[in-house]
N, C-alpha and C positions, 0 to 999 in steps of 0.2 A: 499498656501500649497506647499511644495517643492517635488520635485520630488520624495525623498526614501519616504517622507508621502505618498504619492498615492501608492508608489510599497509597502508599508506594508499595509497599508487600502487594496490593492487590495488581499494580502497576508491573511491577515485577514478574507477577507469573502471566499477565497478559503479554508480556513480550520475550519470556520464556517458552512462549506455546512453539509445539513444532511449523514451519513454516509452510503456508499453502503452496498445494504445488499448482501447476500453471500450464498445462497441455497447451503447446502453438503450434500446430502444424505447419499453419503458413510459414513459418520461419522454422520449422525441422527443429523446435528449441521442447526443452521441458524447461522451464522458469518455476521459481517460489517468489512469494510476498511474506513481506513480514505481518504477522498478527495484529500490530498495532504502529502508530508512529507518534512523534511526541506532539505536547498541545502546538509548541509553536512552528512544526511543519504542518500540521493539519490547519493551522491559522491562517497558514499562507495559504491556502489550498480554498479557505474558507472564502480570503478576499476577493483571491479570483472568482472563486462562486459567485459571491455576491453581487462583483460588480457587472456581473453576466458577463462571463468569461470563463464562458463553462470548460471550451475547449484547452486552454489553457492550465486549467485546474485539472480535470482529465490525466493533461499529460504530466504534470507535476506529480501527482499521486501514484504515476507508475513508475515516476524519478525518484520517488520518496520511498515506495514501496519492494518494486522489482526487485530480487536477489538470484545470482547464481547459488550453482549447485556448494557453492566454499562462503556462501555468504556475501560474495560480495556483488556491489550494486552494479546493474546491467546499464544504467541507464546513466549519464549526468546530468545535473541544469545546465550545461553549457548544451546540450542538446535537443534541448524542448523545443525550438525552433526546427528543431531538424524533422521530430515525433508530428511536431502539429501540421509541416508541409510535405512531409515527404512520406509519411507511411499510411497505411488503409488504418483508416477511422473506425471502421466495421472491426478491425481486428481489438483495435486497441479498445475500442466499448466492449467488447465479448470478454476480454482480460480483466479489465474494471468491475464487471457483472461478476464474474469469478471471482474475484478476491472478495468480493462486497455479499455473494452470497455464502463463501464459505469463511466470515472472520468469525472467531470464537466468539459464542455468547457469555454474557455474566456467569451462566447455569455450567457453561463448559470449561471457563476458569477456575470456578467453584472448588470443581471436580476434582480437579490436580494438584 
């Protein structure tokens, strides 16, 4: 097996993991995020970082992330404007922190 086999196998079961779930009360929702997202949405997400544009990077990664309970996505890019001015900031950091403390480690890919 060559080396990108193992880093996609490995790829593979990182976004086979089961999905985090997502307690929001303020909005009466249970939400999931997915475990992983690919280099080049996390790139974008990177740019906004970088160019200090944190808030907008923020809401991208819960564009990219978010999932209902069927899988599918809660949020679109056509709505990041809408995430960045019109919903509590408080909440959506608190979501961010969640996903970000509970994404699989190496150790917990491993595993599976």
């Amino acid at each position: 097996m060559s080396v990108l086999d193992k880093a996609k196998k490995h790829y593979t079961n990182i976004i086979n993991q089961e999905p985090i779930k997502v307690e929001v009360p303020e909005w009466d929702s249970t939400l999931y995020a997915k475990p992983s997202i690919s280099l080049a949405k996390l790139g974008e997400i990177m740019e906004l970082s970088n160019a200090g544009k944190s808030a907008e990077a923020m809401a991208l990664t819960l564009i990219y992330r978010l999932i209902d309970e069927e899988g599918n996505p809660v949020f679109r890019k056509a709505e990041k404007n809408e995430l960045l001015r019109s919903v509590d900031p408080d909440v959506l950091s608190r979501i961010i922190t969640t996903i970000s403390d509970n994404t699989p480690s190496d150790e917990d890919v491993a595993k599976n």
